[in-house]
C-alpha positions as CSV (number, residue, x, y, z in Angstrom):
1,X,-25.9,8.4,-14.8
2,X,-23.9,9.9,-17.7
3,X,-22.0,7.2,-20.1
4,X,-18.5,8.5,-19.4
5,X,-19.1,7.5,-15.7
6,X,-20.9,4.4,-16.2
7,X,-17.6,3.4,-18.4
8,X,-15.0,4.7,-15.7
9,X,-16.8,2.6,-13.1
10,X,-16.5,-0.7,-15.2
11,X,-13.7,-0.6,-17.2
12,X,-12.0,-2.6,-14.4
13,X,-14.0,-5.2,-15.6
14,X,-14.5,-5.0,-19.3
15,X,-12.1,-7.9,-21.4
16,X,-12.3,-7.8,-25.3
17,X,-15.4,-5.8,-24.5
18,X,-17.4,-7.9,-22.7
19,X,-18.7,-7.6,-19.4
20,X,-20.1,-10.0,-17.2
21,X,-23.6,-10.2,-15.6
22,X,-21.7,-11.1,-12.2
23,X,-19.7,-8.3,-12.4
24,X,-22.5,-5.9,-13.5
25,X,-24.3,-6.9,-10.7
26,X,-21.4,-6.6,-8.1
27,X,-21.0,-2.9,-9.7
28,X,-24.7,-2.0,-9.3
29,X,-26.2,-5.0,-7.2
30,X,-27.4,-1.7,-4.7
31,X,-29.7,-0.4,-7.2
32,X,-33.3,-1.7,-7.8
33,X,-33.8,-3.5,-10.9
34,X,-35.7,-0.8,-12.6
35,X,-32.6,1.4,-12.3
36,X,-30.3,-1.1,-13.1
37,X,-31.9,-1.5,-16.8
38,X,-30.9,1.6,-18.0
39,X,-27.5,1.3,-16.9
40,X,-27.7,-1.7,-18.8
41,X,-28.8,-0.5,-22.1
42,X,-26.0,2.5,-21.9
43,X,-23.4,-0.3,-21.5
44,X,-24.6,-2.0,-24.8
45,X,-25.8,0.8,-27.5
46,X,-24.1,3.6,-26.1
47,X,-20.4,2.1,-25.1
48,X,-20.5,-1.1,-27.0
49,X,-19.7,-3.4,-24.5
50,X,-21.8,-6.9,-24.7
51,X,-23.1,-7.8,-21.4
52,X,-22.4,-11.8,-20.7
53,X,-22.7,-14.7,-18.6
54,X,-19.2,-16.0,-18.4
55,X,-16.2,-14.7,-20.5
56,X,-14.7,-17.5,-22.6
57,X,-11.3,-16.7,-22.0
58,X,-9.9,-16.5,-18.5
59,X,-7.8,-13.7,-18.0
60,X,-3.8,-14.7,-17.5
61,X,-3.3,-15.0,-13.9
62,X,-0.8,-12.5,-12.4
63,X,1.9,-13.7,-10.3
64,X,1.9,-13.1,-6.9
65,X,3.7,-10.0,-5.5
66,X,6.6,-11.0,-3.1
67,X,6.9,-8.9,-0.4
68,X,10.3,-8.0,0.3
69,X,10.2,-7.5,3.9
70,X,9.5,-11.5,3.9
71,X,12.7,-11.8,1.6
72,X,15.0,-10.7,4.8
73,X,15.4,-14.1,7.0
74,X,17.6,-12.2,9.8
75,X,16.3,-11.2,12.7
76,X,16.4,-7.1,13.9
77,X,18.9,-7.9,16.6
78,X,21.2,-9.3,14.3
79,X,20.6,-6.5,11.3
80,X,21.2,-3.8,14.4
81,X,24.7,-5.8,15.5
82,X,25.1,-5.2,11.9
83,X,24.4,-1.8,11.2
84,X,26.8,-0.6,14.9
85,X,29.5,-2.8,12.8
86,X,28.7,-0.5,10.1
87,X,27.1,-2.7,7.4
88,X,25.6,-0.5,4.8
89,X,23.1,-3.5,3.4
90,X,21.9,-4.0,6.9
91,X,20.7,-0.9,6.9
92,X,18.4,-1.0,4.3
93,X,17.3,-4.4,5.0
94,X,16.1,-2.7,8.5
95,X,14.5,-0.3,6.7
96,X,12.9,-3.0,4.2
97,X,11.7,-5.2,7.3
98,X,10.6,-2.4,9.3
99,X,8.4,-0.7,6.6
100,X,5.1,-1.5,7.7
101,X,6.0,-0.1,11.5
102,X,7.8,3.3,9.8
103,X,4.0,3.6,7.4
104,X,2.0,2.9,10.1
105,X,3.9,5.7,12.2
106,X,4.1,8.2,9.1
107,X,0.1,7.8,8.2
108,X,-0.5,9.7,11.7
109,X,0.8,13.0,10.4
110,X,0.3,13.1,6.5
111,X,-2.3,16.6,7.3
112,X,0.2,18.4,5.3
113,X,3.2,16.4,4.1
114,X,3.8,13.8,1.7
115,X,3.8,10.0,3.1
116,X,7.2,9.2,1.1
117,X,8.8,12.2,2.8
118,X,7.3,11.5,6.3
119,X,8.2,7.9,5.6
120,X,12.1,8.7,4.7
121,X,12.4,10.7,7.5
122,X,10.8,7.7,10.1
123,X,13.7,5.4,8.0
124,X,16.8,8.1,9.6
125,X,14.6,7.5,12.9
126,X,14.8,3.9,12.5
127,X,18.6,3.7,11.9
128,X,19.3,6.3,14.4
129,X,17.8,3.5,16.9
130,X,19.5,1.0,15.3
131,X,22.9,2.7,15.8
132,X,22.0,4.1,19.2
133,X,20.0,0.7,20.5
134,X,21.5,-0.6,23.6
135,X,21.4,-4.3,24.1
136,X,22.7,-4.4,27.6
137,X,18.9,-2.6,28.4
138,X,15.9,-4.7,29.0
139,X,14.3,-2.0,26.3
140,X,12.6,-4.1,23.5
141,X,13.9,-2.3,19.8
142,X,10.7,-2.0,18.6
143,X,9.5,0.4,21.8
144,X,13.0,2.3,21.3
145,X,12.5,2.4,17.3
146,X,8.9,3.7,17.4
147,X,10.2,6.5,19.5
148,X,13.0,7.6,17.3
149,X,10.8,7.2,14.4
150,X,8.3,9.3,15.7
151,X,10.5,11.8,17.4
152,X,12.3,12.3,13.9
153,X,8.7,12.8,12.0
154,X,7.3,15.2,14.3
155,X,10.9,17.3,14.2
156,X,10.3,17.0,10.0
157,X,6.7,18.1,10.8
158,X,7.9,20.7,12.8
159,X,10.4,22.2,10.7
160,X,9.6,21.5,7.7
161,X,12.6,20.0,7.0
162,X,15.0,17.3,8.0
């Protein structure tokens, strides 16, 4: 193994230049031992980088990401009474709560398209349910939304274009 790819794989887990012995061996744990010492000795003449048991410093804790679709307390029946009142915000706190179902539906068809594209296009679907979704029906939203959403990707798909 050359240098500059020994130092892409653990540059991860370098701080201040220092490098665990836990986190070597999580990096190359799959290697005998025999292999692993030369790896070793790149790490420390070649790229500097002191091999250690523990680092003294902890590094500062990120804070957790929030996910937004957990920010939007109301329920989809209410955000689609919302939307066919013509609420503007209600539509993109649909689109915020429904994200994962509009990705899942988009990763199906990314042979040739971008996912944001694919994904924008699954977010008209989405609103075109909302505004179209019939409560009086014993259809569930979700059956009705995955649908539209698809029906509008495949059309993008199609054409090229939506």
């Amino acid at each position: 193994m050359n240098s500059q790819y020994i130092f892409k794989t653990i540059r991860p887990f370098v701080r201040d230049n220092k490098l665990t012995y836990d986190d070597f061996d999580k990096i190359f744990g799959f290697l005998p031992r025999k292999e692993q010492y030369p790896i070793a000795d790149t790490i420390q003449d070649d790229l500097n980088i002191e091999l250690v048991d523990e680092l003294e410093d902890l590094p500062e804790e990120v804070p957790p990401v929030t996910d937004p679709a957990r920010e939007i307390k109301m329920p989809n029946k209410l955000l689609i009474r919302l939307i066919q009142d013509g609420d503007q915000q209600a539509r993109q706190d649909l689109c915020i709560k429904n994200r994962e179902l509009v990705e899942n539906i988009a990763l199906k068809y990314t042979n040739n398209f971008a996912l944001e594209d694919l994904i924008q296009a699954g977010n008209v679907g989405l609103i075109e349910a909302a505004e179209q979704f019939d409560f009086d029906k014993e259809t569930d939203f979700d059956t009705c939304a995955t649908l539209c959403i698809e029906r509008k990707i495949i059309h993008v798909v199609a054409n090229e274009n939506f």
